[in-house]
N, CA, C and O atoms as a GROMACS GRO file, in nm:
protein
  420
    1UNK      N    1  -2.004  -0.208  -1.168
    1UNK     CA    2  -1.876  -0.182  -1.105
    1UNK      C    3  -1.768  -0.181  -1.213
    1UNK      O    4  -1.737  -0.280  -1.280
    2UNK      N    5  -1.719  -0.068  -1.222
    2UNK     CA    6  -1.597  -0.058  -1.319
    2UNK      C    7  -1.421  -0.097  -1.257
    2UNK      O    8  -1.344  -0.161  -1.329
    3UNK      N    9  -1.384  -0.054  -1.136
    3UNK     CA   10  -1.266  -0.023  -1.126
    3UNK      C   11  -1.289  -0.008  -0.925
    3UNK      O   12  -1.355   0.058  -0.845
    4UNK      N   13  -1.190  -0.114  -0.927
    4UNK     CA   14  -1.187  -0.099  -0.755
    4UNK      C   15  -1.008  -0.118  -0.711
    4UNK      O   16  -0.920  -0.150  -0.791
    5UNK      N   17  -0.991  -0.090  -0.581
    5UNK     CA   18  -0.867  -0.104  -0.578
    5UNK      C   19  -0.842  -0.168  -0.449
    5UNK      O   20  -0.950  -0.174  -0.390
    6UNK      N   21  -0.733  -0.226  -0.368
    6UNK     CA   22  -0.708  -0.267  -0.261
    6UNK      C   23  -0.590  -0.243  -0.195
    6UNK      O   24  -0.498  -0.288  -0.263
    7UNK      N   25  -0.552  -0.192  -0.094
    7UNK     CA   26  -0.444  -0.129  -0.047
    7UNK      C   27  -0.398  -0.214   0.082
    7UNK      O   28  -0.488  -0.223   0.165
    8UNK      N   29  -0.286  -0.274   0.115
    8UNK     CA   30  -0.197  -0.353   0.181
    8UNK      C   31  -0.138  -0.346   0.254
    8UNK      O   32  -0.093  -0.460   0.258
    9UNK      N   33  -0.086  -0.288   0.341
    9UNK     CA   34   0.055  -0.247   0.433
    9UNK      C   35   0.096  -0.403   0.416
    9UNK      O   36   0.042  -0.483   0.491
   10UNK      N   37   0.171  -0.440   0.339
   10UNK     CA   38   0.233  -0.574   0.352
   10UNK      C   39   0.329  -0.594   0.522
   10UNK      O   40   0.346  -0.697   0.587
   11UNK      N   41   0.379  -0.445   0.554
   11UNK     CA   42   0.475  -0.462   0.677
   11UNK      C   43   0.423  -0.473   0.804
   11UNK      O   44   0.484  -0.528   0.896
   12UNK      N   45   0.267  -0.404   0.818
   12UNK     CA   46   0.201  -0.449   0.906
   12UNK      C   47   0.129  -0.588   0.933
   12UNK      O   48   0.102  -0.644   1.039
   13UNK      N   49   0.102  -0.633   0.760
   13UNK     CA   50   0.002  -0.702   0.744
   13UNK      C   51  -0.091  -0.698   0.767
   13UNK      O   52  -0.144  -0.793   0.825
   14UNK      N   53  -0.171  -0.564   0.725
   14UNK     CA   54  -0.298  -0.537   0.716
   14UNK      C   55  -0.341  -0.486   0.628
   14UNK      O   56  -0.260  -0.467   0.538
   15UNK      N   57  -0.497  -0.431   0.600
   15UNK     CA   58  -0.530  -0.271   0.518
   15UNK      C   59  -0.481  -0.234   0.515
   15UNK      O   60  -0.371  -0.279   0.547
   16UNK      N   61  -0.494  -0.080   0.465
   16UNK     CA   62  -0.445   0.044   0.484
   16UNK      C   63  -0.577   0.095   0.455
   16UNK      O   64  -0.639   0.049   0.359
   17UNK      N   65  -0.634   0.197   0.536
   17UNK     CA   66  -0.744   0.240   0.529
   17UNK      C   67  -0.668   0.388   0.526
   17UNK      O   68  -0.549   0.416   0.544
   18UNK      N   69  -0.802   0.485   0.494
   18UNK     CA   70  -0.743   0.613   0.498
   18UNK      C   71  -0.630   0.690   0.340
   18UNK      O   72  -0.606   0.811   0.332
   19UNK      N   73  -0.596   0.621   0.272
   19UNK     CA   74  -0.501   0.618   0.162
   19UNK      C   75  -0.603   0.722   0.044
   19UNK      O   76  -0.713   0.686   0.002
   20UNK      N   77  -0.545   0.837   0.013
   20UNK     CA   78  -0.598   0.868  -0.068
   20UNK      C   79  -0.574   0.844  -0.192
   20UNK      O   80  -0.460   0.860  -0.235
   21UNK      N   81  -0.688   0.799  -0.283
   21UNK     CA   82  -0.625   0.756  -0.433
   21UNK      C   83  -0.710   0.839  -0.541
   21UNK      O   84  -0.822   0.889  -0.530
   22UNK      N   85  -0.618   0.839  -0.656
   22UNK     CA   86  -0.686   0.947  -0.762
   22UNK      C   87  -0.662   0.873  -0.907
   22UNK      O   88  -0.551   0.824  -0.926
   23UNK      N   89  -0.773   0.862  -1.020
   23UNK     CA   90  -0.780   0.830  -1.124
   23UNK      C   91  -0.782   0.959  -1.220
   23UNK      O   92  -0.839   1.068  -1.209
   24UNK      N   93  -0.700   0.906  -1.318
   24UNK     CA   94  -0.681   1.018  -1.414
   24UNK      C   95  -0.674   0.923  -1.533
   24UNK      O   96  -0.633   0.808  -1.523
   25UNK      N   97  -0.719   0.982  -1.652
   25UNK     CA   98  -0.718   0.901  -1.789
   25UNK      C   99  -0.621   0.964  -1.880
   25UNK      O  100  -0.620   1.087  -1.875
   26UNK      N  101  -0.504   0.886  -1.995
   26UNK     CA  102  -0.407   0.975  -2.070
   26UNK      C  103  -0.520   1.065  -2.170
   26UNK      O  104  -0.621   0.999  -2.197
   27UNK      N  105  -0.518   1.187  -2.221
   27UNK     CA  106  -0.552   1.214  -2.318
   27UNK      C  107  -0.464   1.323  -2.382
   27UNK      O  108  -0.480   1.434  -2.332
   28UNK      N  109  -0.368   1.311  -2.491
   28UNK     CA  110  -0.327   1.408  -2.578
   28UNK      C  111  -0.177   1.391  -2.482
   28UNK      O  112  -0.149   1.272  -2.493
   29UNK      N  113  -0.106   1.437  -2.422
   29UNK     CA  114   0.018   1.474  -2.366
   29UNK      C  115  -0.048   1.553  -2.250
   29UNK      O  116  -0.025   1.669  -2.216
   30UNK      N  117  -0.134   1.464  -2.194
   30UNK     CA  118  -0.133   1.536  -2.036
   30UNK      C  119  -0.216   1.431  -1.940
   30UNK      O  120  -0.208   1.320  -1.993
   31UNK      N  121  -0.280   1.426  -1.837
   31UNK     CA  122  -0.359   1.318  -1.800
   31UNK      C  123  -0.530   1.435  -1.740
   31UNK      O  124  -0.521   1.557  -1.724
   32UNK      N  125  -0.625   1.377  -1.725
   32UNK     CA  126  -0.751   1.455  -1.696
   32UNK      C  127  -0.805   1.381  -1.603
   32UNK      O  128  -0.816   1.261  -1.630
   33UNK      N  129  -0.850   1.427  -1.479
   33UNK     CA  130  -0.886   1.360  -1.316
   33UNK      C  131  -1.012   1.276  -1.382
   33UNK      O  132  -1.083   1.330  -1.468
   34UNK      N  133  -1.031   1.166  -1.346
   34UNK     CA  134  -1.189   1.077  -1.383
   34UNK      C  135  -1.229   1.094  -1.247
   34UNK      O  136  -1.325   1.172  -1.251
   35UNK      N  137  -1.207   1.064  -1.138
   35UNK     CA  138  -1.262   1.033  -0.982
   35UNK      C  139  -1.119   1.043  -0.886
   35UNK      O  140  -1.007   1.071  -0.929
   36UNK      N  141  -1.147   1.020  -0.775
   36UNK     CA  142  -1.156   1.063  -0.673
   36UNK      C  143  -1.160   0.938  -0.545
   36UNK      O  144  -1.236   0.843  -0.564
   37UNK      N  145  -1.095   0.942  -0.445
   37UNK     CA  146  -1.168   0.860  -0.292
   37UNK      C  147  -1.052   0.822  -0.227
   37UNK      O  148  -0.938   0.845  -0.269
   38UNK      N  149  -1.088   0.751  -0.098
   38UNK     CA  150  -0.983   0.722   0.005
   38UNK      C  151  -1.035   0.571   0.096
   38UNK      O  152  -1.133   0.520   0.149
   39UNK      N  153  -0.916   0.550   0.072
   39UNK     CA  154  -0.969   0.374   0.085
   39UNK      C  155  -1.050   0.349   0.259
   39UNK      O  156  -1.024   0.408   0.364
   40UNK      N  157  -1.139   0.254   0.236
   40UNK     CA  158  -1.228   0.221   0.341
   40UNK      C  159  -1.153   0.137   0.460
   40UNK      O  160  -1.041   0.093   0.433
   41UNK      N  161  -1.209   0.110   0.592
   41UNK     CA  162  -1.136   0.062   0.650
   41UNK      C  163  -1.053  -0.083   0.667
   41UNK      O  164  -0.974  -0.119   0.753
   42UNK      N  165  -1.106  -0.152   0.548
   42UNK     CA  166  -1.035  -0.234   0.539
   42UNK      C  167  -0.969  -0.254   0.392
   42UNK      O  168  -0.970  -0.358   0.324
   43UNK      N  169  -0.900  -0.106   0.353
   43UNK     CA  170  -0.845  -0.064   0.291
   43UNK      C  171  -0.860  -0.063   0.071
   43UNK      O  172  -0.769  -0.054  -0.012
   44UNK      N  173  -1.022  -0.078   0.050
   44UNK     CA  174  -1.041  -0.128  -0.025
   44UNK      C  175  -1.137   0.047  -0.079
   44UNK      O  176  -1.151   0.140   0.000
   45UNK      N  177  -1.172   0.048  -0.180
   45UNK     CA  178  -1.216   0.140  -0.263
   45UNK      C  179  -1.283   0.111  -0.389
   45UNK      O  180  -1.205   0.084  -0.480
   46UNK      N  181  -1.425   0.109  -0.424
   46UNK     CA  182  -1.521   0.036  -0.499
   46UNK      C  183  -1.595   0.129  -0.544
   46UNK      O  184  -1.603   0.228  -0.471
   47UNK      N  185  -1.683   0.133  -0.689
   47UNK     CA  186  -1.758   0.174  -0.703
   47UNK      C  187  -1.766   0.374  -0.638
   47UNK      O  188  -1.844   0.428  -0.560
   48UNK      N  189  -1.640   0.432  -0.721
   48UNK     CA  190  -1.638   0.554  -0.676
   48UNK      C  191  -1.563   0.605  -0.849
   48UNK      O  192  -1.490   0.704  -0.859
   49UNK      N  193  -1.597   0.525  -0.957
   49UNK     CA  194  -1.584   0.608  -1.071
   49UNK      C  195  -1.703   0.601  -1.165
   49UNK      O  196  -1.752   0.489  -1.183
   50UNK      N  197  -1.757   0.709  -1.228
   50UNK     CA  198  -1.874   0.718  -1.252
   50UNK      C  199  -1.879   0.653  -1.401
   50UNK      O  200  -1.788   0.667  -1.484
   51UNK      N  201  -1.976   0.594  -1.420
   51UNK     CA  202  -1.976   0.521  -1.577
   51UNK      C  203  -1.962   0.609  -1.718
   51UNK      O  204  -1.945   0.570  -1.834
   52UNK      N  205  -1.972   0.700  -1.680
   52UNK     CA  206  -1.947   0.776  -1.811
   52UNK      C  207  -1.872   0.783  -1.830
   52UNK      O  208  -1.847   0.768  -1.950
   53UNK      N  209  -1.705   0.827  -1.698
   53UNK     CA  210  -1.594   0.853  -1.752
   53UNK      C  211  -1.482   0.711  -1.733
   53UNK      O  212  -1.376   0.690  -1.675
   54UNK      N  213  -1.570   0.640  -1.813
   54UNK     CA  214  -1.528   0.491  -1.762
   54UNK      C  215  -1.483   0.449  -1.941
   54UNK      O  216  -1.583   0.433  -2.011
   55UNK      N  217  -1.367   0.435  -2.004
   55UNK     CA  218  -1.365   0.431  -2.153
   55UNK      C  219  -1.241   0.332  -2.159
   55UNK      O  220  -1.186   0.310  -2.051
   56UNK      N  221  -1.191   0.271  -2.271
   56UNK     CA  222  -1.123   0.206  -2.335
   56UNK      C  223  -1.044   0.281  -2.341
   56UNK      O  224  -1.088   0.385  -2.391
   57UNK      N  225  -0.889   0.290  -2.302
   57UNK     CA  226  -0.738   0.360  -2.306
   57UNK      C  227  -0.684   0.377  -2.150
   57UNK      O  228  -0.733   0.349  -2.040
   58UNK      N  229  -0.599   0.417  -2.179
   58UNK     CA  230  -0.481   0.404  -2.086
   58UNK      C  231  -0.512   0.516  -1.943
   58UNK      O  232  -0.524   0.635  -1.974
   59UNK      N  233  -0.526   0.480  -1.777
   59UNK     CA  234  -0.516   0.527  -1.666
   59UNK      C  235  -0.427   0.521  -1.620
   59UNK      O  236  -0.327   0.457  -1.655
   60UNK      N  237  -0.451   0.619  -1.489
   60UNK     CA  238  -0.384   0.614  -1.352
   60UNK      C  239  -0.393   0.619  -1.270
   60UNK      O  240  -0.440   0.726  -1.231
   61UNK      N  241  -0.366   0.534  -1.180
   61UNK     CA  242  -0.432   0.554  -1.051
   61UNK      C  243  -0.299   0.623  -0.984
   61UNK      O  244  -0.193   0.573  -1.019
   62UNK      N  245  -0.295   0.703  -0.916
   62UNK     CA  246  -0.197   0.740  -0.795
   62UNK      C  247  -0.242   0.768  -0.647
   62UNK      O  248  -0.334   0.842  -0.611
   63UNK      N  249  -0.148   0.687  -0.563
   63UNK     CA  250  -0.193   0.667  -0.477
   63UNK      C  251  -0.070   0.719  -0.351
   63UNK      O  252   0.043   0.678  -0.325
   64UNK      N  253  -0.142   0.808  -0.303
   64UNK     CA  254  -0.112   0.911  -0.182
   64UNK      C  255  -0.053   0.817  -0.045
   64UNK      O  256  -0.145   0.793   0.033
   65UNK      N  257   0.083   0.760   0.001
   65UNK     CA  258   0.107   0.678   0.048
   65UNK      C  259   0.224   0.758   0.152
   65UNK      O  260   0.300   0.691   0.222
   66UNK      N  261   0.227   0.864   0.151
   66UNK     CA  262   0.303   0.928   0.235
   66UNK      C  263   0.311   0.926   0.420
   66UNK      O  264   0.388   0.969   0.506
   67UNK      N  265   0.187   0.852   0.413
   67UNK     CA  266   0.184   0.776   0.568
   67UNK      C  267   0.204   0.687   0.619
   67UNK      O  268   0.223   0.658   0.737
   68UNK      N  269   0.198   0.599   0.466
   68UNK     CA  270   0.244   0.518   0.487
   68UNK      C  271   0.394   0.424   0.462
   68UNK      O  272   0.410   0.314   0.513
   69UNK      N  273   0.465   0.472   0.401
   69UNK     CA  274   0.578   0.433   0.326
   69UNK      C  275   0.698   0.538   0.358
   69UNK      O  276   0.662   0.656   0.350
   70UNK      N  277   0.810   0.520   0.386
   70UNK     CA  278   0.893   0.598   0.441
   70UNK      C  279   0.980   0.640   0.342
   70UNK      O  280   1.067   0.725   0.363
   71UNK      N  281   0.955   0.563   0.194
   71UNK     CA  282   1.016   0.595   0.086
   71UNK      C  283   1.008   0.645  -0.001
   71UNK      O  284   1.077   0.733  -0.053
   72UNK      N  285   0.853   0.555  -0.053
   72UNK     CA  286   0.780   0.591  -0.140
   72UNK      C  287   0.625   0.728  -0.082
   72UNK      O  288   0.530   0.697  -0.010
   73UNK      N  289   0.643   0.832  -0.127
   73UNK     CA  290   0.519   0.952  -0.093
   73UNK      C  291   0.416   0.911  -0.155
   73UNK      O  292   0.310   0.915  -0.092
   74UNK      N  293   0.414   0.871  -0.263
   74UNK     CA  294   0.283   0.828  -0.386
   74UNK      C  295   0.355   0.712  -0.478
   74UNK      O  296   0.468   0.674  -0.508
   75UNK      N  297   0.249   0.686  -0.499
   75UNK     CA  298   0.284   0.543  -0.601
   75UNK      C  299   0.189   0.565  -0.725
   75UNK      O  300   0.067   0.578  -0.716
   76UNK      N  301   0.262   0.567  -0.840
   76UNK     CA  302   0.157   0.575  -0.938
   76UNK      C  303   0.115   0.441  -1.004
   76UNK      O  304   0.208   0.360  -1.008
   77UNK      N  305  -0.002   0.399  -1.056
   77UNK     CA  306   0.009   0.277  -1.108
   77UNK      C  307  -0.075   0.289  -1.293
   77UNK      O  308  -0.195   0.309  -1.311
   78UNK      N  309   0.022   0.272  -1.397
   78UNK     CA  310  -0.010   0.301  -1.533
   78UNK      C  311  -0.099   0.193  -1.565
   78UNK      O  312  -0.071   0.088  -1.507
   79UNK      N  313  -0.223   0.188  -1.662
   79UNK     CA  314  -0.238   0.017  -1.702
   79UNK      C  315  -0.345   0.080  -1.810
   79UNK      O  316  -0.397   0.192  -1.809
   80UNK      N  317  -0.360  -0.030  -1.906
   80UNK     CA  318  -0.509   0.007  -1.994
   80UNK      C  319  -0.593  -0.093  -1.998
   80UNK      O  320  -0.572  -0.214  -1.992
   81UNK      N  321  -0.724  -0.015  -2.014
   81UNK     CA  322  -0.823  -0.096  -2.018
   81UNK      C  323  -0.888  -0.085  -2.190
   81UNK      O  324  -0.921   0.021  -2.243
   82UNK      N  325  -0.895  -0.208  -2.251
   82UNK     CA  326  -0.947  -0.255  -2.373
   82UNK      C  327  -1.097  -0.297  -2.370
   82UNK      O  328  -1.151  -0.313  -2.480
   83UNK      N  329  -1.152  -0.312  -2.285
   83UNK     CA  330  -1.279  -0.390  -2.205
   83UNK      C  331  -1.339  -0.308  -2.156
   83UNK      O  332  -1.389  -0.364  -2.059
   84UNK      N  333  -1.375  -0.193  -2.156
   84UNK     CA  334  -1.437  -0.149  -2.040
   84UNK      C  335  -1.562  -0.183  -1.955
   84UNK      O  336  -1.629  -0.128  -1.868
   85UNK      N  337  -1.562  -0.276  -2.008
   85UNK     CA  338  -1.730  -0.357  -1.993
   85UNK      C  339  -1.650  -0.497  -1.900
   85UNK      O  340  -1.708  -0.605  -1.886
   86UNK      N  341  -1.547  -0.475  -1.858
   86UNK     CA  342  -1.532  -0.588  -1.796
   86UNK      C  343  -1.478  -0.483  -1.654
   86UNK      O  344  -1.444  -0.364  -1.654
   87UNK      N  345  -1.488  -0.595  -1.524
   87UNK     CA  346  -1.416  -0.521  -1.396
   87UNK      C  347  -1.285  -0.543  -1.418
   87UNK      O  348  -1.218  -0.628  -1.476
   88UNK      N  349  -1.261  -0.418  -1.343
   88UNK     CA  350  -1.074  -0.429  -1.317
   88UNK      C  351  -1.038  -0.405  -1.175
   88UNK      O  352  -1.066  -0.303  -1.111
   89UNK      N  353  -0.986  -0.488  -1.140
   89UNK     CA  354  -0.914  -0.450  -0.991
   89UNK      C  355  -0.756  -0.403  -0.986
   89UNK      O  356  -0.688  -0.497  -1.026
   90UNK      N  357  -0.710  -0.336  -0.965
   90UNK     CA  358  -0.588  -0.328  -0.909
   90UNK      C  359  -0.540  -0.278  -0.792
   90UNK      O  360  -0.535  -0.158  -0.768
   91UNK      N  361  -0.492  -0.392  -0.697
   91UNK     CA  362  -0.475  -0.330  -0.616
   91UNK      C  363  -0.278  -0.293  -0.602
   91UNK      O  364  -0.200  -0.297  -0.697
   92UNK      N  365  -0.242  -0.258  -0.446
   92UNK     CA  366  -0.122  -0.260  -0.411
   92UNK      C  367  -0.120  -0.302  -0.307
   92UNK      O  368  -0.192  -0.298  -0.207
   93UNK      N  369  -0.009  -0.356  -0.342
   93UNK     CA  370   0.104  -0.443  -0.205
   93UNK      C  371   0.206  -0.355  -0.129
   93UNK      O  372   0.323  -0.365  -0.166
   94UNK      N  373   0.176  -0.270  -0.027
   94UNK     CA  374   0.276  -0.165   0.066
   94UNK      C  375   0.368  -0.232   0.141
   94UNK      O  376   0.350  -0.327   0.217
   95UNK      N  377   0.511  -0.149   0.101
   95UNK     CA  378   0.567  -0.197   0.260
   95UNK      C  379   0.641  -0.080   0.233
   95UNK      O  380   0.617  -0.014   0.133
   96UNK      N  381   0.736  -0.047   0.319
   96UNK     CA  382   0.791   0.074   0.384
   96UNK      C  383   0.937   0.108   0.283
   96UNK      O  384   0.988   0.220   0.290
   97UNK      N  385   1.000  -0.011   0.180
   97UNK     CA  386   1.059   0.048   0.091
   97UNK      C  387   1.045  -0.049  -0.025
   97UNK      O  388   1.130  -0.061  -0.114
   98UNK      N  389   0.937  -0.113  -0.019
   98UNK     CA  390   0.895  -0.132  -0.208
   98UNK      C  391   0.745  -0.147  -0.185
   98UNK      O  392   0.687  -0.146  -0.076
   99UNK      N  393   0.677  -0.164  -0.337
   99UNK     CA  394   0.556  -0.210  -0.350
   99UNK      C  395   0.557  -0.283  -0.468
   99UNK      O  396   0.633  -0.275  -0.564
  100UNK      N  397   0.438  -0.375  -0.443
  100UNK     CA  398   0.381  -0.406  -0.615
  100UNK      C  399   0.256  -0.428  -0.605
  100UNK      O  400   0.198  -0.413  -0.497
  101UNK      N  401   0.177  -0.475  -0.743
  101UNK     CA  402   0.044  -0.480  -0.817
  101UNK      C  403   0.026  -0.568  -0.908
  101UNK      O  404   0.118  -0.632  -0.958
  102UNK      N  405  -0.077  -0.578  -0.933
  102UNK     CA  406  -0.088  -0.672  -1.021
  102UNK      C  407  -0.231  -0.621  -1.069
  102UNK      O  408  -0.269  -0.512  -1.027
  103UNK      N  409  -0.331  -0.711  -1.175
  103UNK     CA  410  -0.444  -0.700  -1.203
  103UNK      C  411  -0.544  -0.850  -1.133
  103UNK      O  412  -0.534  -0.970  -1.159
  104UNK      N  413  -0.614  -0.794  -1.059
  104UNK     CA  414  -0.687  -0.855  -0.958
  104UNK      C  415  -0.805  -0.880  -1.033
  104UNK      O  416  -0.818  -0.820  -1.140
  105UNK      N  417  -0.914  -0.977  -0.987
  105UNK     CA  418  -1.051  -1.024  -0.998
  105UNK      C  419  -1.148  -0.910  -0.931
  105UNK      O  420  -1.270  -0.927  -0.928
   0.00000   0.00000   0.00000
């Protein structure tokens, strides 16, 4: 398992299932898609990036929130990985006009 994520409606206080999210890696002055998926029903997303395009440098996850958030349409989230041999979680914390993240277990 490389990279999972967890998605929140903090305003409901629940999941968010259904959320589409997309990984992309920096390379050169542009970013290149790694994977793909849409969070499960209890709003979580695991084991949907493939090990090869799994490397040491800087991602993104962006995350398709336009159903949920009345403010925010997508949320991007920047971070690097030095480890790739270690898991990374990040998830997000939704509510209807902020969010946050952190790096999760």
């Amino acid at each position: 398992m490389t990279l999972s994520t967890h998605v929140l409606d903090t305003g409901l206080g629940e999941p968010a299932p259904g959320i589409p999210v997309r990984l992309e890696r920096a390379h050169d002055d542009t970013w290149l898609p790694v994977s793909a998926g849409t969070t499960d029903a209890d709003g979580r997303l695991r084991d949907w990036v493939p090990d090869d395009q799994w490397h040491a440098g800087t991602y993104r996850l962006v995350f398709d929130t336009a159903a949920r958030s009345v403010f925010f349409p997508e949320v991007s989230v920047l971070f690097f990985v030095a480890e790739p041999s270690r898991h990374h979680h990040v998830p997000l914390l939704l509510s209807p006009y902020g969010y946050s993240t952190y790096r999760g277990s």
